[in-house]
C-alpha angles and dihedrals in degrees: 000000000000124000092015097134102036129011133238094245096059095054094055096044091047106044094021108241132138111279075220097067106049114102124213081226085074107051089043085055087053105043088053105057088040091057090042085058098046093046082232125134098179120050122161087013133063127216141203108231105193124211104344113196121217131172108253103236101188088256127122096245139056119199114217118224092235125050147214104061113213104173131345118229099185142340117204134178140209131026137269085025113008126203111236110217125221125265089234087061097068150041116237109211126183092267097012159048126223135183104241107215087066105133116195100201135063089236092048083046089054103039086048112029136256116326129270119238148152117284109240119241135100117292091350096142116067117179127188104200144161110229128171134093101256093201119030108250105245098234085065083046082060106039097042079052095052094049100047086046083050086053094044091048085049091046087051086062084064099210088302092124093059096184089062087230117131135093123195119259119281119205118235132222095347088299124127093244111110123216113221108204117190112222140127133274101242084051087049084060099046088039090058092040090056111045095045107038131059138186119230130172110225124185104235099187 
């Protein structure tokens, strides 16, 4: 749904362009490209996946498939009838779930005892999760906002830069000059993506 990391008005106030000009076509662009760098299909919402199935591989952690994790209702393993762990058993990260007595030295090995893992088979993990960014964090506020007002400067051209390669003026050093980098549309959003957002993996519990 469109503007639902960033509303219209903020746009317009902030980078001082008419509310009436901005597309929902815009903000969707934006939103998804936003969510395909994060890795995150709910922001701003949050969603109940239900009994998520992953091979067990004979490691300590199991990714979810879609992060982040805000909260985990139940692990289970096995298949037919499977066995749900405790939640003192494991670890809950931003994008994963790991058991938490999983040593990574052999002295570690041999002070705690042998290391907990997955047990390897076919569907044998089964989560139960909540996943999703219930406010939008302000940073992807910023950035959704930077790249809509970017497409709207493009739309103003009005086609008239056929090769889609331009970029407004950046100032350098603090100076007035500004520095006109030819590039193309789809770079000027990565570009804006990268440089503002960053991934980290957080514990949660």
């Amino acid at each position: 749904m469109a503007w639902t990391y960033v509303s219209k008005e903020i746009v317009a106030s902030f980078f001082h362009i008419a509310e009436s000009t901005l597309q929902d076509e815009w903000s969707n662009w934006a939103e998804a490209l936003i969510a395909e760098h994060y890795g995150y299909v709910y922001i701003g919402t949050t969603s109940t996946i239900t009994e998520e199935k992953h091979n067990g591989d004979g490691s300590s952690a199991v990714y979810v498939k879609f992060p982040p994790i805000v909260s985990v209702t139940s692990l289970a393993l096995g298949t037919g009838t499977p066995s749900t762990l405790s939640s003192s058993s494991y670890k809950v990260f931003d994008d994963h779930i790991e058991l938490i007595n999983s040593p990574t030295t052999p002295l570690s090995g041999a002070v705690y005892g042998y290391r907990a893992t997955f047990p390897v088979g076919v569907q044998n993990i089964t989560i139960t999760y909540v996943s999703g960014l219930a406010a939008v964090p302000t940073i992807v506020q910023f950035t959704a906002a930077e790249m809509i007002a970017e497409l709207a400067r493009f739309y103003k051209l009005g086609g008239a830069d056929g090769s889609i390669k331009y970029s407004g003026p950046r100032s350098t050093l603090g100076q007035e000059q500004g520095v006109v980098a030819r590039r193309g549309l789809a770079a000027t959003l990565q570009s804006i993506m990268k440089n503002n957002l960053r991934k980290r993996v957080i514990s949660l519990a």
